[in-house]
TORKEKE-322789 format. One record per residue (C-alpha): residue number from 1; residue in one letter; chain; z, x, y. Coordinates in nm, 3 decimals, padded with zeros to 5 digits. Layout:
N
site resi=NUM	resn=A	chain=A	pz=Z	px=X	py=Y
...
END
This chain:
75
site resi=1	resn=X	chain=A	pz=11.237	px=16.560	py=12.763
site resi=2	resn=X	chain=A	pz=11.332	px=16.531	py=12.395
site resi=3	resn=X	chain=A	pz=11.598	px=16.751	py=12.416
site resi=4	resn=X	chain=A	pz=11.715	px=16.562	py=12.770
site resi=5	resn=X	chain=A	pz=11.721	px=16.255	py=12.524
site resi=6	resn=X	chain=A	pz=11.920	px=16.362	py=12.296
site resi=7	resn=X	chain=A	pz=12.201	px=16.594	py=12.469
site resi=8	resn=X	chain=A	pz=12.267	px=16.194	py=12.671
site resi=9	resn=X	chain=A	pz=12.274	px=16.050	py=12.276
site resi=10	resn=X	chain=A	pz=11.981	px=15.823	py=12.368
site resi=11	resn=X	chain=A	pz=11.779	px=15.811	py=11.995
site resi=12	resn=X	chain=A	pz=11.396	px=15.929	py=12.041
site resi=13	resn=X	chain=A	pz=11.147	px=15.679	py=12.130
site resi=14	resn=X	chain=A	pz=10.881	px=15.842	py=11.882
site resi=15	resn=X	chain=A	pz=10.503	px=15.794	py=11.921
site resi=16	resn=X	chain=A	pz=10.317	px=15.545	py=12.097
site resi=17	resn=X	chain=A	pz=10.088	px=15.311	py=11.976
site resi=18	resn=X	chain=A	pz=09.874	px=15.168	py=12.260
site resi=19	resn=X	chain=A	pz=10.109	px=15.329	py=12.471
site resi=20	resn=X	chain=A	pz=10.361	px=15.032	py=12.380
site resi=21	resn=X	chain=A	pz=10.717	px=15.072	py=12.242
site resi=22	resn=X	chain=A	pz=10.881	px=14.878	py=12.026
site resi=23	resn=X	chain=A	pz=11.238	px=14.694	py=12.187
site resi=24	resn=X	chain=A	pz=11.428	px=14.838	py=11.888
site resi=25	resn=X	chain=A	pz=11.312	px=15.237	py=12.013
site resi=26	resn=X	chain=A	pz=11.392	px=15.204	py=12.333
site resi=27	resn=X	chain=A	pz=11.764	px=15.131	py=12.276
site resi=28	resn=X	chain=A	pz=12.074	px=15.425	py=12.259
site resi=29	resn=X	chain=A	pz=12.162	px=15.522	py=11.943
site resi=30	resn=X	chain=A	pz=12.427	px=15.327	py=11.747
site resi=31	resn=X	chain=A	pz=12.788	px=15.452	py=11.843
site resi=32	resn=X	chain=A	pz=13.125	px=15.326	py=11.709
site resi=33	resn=X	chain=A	pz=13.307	px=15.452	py=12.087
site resi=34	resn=X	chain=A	pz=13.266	px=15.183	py=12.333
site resi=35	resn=X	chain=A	pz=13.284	px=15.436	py=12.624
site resi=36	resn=X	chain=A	pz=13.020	px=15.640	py=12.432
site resi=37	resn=X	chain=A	pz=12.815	px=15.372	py=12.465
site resi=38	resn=X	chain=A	pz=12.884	px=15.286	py=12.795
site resi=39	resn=X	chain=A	pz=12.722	px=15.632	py=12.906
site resi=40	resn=X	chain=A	pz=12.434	px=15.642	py=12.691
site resi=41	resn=X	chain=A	pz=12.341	px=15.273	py=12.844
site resi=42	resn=X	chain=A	pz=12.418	px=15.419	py=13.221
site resi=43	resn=X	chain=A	pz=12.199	px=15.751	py=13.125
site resi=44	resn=X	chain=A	pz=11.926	px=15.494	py=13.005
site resi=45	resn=X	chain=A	pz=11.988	px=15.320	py=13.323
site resi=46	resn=X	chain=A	pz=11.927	px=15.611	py=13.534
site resi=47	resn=X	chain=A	pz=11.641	px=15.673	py=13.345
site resi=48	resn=X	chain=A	pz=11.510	px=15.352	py=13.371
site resi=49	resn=X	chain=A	pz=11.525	px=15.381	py=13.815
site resi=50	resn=X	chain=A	pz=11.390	px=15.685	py=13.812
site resi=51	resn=X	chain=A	pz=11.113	px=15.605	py=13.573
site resi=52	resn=X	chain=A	pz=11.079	px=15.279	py=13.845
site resi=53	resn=X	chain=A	pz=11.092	px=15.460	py=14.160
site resi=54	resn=X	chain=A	pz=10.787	px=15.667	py=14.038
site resi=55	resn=X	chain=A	pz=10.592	px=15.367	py=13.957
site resi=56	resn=X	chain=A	pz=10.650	px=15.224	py=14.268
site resi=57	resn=X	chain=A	pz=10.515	px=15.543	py=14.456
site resi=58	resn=X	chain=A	pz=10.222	px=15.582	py=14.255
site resi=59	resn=X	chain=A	pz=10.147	px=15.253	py=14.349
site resi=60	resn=X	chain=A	pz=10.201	px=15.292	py=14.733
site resi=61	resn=X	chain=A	pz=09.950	px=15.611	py=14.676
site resi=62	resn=X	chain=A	pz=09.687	px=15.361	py=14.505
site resi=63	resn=X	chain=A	pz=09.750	px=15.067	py=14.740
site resi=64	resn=X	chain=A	pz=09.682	px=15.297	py=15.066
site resi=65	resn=X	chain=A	pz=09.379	px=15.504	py=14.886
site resi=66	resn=X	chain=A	pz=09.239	px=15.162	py=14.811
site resi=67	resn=X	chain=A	pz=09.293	px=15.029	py=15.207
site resi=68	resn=X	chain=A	pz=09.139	px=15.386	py=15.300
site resi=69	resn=X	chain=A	pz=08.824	px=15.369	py=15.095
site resi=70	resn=X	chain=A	pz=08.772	px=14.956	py=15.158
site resi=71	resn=X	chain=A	pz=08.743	px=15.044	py=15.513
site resi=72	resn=X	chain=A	pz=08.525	px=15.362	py=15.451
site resi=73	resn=X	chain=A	pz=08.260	px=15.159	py=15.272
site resi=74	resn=X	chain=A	pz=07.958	px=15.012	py=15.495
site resi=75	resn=X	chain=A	pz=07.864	px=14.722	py=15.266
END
């Protein structure tokens, strides 16, 4: 993933703390080219709604185990 990172130019977000970033880390590296930039922001992007649409079925998995085991329980 690393390596991913930085063949697209986007710097290294480094260790987490808490499993928090810091604003700063999470931005592309500094680049004089405006078009350079341009495509490290859109490979950031892309990264970004992938990194979404996998959040967004792990939490369709949760939401349906929850309903499942709710209506398994005889409370």
């Amino acid at each position: 993933m690393l390596r991913e990172r930085e063949r697209r130019g986007v710097a290294p977000t480094g260790p987490r703390a808490g499993g928090t970033t810091t604003a700063r880390a999470l931005q592309p590296a500094a680049s004089d080219d405006p078009n350079e930039r341009i495509r490290q922001l859109e490979a950031r992007v892309a990264e970004l709604e992938a990194s979404e649409r996998k959040l967004a079925t792990e939490r369709d998995i949760l939401r349906k185990a929850a309903k499942y085991f709710a209506g398994e329980t005889n409370w």
